[in-house]
C-alpha atoms as one frame of an Amber mdcrd trajectory, in Angstrom:
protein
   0.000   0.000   0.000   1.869   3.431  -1.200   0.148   5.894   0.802   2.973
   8.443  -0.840   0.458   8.340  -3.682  -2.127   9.256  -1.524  -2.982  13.208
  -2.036  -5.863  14.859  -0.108  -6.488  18.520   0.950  -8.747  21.626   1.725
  -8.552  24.733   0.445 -10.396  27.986  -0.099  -8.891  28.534  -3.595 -10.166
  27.755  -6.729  -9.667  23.885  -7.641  -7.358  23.133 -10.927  -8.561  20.346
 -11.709  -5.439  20.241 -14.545  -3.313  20.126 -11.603  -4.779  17.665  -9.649
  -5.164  14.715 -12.739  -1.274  15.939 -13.393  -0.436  14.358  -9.416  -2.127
  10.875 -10.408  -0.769  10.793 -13.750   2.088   7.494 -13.513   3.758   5.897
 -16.219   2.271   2.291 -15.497  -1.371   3.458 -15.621  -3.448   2.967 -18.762
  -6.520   5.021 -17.023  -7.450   7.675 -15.004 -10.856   7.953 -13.982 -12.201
  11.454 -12.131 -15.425  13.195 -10.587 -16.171  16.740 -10.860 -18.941  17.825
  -8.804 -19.723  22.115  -9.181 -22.060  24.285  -7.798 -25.687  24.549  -9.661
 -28.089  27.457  -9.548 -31.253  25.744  -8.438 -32.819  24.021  -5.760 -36.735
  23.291  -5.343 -37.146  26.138  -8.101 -35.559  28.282  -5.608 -32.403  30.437
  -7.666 -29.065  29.542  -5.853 -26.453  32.700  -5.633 -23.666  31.030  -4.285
 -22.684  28.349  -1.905 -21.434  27.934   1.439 -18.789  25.172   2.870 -17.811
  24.405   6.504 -15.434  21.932   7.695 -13.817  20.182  10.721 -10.361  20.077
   9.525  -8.597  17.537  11.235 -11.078  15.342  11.065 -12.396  15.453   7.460
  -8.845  15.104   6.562  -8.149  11.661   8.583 -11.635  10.480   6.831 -10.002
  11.336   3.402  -7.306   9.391   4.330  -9.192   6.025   5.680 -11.133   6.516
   2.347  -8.102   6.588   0.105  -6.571   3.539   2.638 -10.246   1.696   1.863
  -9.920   1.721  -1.958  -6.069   0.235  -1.961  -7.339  -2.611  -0.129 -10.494
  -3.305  -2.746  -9.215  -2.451  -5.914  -5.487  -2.069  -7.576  -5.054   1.384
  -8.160  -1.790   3.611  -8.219  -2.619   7.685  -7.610  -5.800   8.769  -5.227
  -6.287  12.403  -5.224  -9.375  13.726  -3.123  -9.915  17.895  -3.060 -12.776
  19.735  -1.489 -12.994  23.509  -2.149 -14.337  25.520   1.736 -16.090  29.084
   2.382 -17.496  30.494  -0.445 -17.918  28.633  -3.642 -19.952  30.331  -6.742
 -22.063  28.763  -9.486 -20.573  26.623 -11.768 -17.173  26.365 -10.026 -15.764
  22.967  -8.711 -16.341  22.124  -4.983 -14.722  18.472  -5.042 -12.755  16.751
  -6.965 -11.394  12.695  -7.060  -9.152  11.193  -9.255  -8.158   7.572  -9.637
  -5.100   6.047 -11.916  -4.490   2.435 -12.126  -3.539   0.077 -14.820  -6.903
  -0.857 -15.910 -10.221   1.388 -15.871 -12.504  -0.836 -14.500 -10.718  -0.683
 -10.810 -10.453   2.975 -11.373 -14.586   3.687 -12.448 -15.056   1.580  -8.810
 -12.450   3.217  -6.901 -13.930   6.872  -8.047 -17.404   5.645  -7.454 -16.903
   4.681  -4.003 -14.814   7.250  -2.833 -17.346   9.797  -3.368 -20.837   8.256
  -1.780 -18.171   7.620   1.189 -17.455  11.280   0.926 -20.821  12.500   0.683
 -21.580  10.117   3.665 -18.948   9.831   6.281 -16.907  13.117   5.690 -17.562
  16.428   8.050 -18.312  19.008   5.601 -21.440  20.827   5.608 -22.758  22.793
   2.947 -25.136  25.703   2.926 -27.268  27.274   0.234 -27.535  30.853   0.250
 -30.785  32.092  -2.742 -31.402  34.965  -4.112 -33.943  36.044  -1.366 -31.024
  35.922   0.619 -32.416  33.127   2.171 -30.128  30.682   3.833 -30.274  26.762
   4.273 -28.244  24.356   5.759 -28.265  20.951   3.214 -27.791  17.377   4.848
 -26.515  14.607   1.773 -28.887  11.960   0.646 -25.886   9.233   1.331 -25.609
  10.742   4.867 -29.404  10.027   5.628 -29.331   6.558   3.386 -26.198   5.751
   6.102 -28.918   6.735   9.437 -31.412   4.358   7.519 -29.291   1.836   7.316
 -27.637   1.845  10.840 -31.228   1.904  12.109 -31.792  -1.376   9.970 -28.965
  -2.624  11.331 -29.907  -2.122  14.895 -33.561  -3.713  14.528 -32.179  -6.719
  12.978 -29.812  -6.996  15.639 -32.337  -6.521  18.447 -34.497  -9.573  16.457
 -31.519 -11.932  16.657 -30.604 -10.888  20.151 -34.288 -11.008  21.219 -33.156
  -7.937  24.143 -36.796  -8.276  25.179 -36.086 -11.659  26.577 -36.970 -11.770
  30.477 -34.309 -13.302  32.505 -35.074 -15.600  35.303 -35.410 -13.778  39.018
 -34.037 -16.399  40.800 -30.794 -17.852  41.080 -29.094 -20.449  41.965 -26.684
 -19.933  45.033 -24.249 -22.151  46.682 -25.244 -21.785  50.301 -21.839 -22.243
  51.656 -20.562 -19.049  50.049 -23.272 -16.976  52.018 -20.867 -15.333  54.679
 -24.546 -13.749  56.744 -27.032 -15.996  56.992 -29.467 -13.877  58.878 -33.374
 -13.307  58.590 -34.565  -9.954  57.142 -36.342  -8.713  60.703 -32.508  -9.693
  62.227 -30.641  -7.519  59.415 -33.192  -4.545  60.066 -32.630  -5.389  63.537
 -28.904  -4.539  62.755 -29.481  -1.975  60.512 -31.365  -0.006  62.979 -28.721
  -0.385  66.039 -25.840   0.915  63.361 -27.933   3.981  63.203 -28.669   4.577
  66.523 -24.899   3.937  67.640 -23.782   6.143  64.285 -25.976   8.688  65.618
 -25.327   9.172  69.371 -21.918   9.694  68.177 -22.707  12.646  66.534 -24.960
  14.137  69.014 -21.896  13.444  71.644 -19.678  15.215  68.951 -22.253  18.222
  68.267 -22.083  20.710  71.736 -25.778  22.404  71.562 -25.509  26.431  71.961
 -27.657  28.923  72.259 -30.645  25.952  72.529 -33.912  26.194  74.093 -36.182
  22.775  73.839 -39.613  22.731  74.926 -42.005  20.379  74.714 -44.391  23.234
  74.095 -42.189  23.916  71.029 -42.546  20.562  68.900 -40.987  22.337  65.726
 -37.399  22.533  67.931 -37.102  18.907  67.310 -36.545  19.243  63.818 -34.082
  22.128  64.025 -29.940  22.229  63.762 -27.882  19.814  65.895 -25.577  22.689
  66.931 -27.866  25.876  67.143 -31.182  26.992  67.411 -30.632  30.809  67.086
 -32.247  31.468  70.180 -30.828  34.185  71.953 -31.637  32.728  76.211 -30.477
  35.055  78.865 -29.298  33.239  81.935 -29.172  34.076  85.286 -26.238  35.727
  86.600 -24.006  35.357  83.644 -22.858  37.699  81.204 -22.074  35.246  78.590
 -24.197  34.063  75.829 -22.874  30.514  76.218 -23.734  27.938  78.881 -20.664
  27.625  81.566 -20.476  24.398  83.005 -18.541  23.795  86.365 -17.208  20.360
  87.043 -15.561  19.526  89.782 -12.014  17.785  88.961 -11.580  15.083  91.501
  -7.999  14.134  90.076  -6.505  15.608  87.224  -3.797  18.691  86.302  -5.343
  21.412  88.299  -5.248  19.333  91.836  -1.686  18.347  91.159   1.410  20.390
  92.244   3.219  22.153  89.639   6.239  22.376  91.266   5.708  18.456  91.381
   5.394  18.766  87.753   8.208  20.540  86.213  10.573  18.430  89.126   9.350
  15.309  87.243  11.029  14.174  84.294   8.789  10.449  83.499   5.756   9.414
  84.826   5.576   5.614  86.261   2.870   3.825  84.514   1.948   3.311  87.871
   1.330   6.984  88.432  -2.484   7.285  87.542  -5.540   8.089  89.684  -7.663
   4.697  91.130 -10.561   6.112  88.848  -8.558   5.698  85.806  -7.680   2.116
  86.904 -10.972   1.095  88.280 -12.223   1.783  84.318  -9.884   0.045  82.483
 -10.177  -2.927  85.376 -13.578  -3.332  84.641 -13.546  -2.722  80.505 -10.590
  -5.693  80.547 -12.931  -7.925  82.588 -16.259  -7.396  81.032 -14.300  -7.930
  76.765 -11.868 -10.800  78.225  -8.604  -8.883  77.708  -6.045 -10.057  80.565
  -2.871  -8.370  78.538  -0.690  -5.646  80.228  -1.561  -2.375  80.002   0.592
  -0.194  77.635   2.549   2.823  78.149  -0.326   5.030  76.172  -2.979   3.813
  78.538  -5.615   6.289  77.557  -5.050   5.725  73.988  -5.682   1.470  74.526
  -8.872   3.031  77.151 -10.225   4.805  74.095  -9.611   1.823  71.805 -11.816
  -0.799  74.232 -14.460   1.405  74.441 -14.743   1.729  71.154 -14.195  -1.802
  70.212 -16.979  -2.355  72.529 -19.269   0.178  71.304 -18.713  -1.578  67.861
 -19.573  -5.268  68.989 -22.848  -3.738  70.284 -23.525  -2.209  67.004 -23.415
  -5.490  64.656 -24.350  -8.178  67.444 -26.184  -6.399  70.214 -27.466  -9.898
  71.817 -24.120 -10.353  73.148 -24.428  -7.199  75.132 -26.771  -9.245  77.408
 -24.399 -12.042  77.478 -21.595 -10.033  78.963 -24.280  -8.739  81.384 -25.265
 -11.792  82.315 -22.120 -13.605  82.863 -19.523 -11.131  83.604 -20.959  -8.754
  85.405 -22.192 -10.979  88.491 -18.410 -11.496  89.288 -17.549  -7.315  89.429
 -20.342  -7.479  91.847 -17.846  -9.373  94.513 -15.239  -6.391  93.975 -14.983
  -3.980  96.309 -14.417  -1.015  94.670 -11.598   1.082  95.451 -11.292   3.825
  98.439 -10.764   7.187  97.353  -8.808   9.646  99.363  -8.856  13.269  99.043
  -5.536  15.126  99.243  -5.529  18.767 101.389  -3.986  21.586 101.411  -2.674
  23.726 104.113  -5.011  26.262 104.445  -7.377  23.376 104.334  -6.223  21.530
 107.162  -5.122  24.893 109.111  -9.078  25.436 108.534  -9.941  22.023 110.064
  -7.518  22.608 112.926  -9.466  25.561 113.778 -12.654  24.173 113.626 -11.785
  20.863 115.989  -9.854  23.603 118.606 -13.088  25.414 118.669 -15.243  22.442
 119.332 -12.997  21.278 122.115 -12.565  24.836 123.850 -16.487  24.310 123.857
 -16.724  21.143 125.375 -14.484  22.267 128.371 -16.190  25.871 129.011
């Protein structure tokens, strides 16, 4: 295949067609068969002025191309040349040309024949009429709609061997062992439904509620934002638009020393409040975890609870187990004394108060 011999183009200029059967012309060819097509001056007794040709380049070439690649592989020819005039084109001037050499004519009346119904059809230029009334109109080729009609044949006759209308069978056949859940509907709801509710008192813990009045008066409230309501309530003795909330710290880094602080390089794993160690006692017992607590303990605290949280979630029935079985033994546990540390003005204070009571007692 000598695609060298190939010639194809676009071009607003005037088409010599003198020029164009001089590129095909070879030595070894005994005929050279071409197609003129020019511009008329009617359509639909309508008069025609002058004609109007748009293109996308860069594809209408590569479509010249696969036609002039189409005819080497049907037919033995030697030169292909394939020229289409653009913009304005005016009566009785060329607007494509095609031109076919090969040794005999017969392959080059075929070669010339196809190459322009596959031009007409498959090519991206548009044409557009402009008449004397200044009228203008678009104009789709006949091979172009011939090609729809066809594809459309195509397609039914497809869908008629396929039979796509065929129903396909609901059920199917499934090995049981490869069913990983084997679980009722009303127990997958069940499931379902305790995801949710676990998903979502996460997010009300998460969501701090400002600036909130709830009522039952006030049904609508129910409905409104997790984290405001945009009610503006003034509380008693406070300045502040948001809710303060005093807790009392029973152990933590404002009842500790600083100077104990900044003297202390490590902390013992040891060094943590009974509280602390009464929770993770009784999270280790209730989930069966007997290992040694790590250095990080309130990182592997965080991590049981929410291990736990998460058996609840997909098999809440063994909630009940645990209840049942583990929690009769923490009943037998005493739970750990708690001692409060004083200060000195504290204990100066209780000094006081037991002198007082014993200067009382002897008056």
């Amino acid at each position: 295949m000598d695609i060298s011999k190939n010639f194809v183009k676009l071009q607003q200029a005037e088409l010599n067609i003198a020029e164009i059967m001089e590129l095909v012309t070879f030595s070894n060819c005994g005929a050279i068969s071409s197609f003129v097509g020019i511009t008329r001056d009617n359509f639909e007794n309508k008069k025609v002025i002058k004609l109007e040709y748009e293109v996308y380049e860069s594809m209408a070439l590569k479509e010249m191309t696969n036609i002039c690649n189409k005819i080497r592989s049907q037919w033995d020819v030697e030169g292909i040349a394939i020229y289409h005039r653009i913009g304005e084109v005016p009566i009785s001037k060329a607007s494509v040309v095609i031109a076919v050499s090969s040794p005999h004519r017969e392959e080059a009346l075929k070669a010339v024949e196809y190459a322009i119904n596959t031009l007409k059809a498959s090519v991206p230029i548009w044409k557009k009429e402009i008449y004397e009334t200044k009228e203008q109109q678009w104009k789709q080729n006949k091979e172009s709609l011939m090609r729809e009609d066809s594809e459309d044949s195509e397609i039914q006759r497809f869908q008629k061997i396929t039979n796509i209308n065929e129903k396909i069978p609901d059920k199917d056949i499934i090995d049981p062992s490869i069913i990983q859940i084997q679980a009722s509907s009303e127990e997958l709801n069940r499931r379902i439904d305790s995801f949710i509710e676990r998903k979502r008192q996460q997010v009300n813990t998460m969501n701090v509620q400002e600036f909130c009045h709830h009522s039952e008066k006030y049904s609508d409230n129910e409905n409104s934002c997790a984290r405001v309501n945009a009610i503006l309530i003034q509380r008693k003795d406070s300045k502040s638009h948001v809710k303060v909330h005093r807790v009392l710290n029973t152990w933590g880094p404002q009842t500790i020393d600083r100077s104990i602080l900044s003297n202390s390089v490590t902390i013992n794993a040891s060094d943590y409040s009974p509280i602390l160690d009464d929770r993770i006692s009784a999270t280790e017992r209730i989930i069966g975890i007997n290992k040694p607590v790590p250095k990080d303990i309130y990182k592997r605290l965080k991590n049981i609870e929410d291990r736990i949280l998460y058996l609840e979630s997909i098999s809440p029935e063994y909630k009940e187990f645990w209840v049942t079985e583990q929690m009769n033994n923490l009943k037998d546990i005493s739970k750990p004394i708690q001692k409060r540390t004083y200060s000195m003005a504290e204990l100066d204070f209780k000094l006081d108060e037991l002198e007082d009571k014993y200067c009382k007692k002897i008056k």
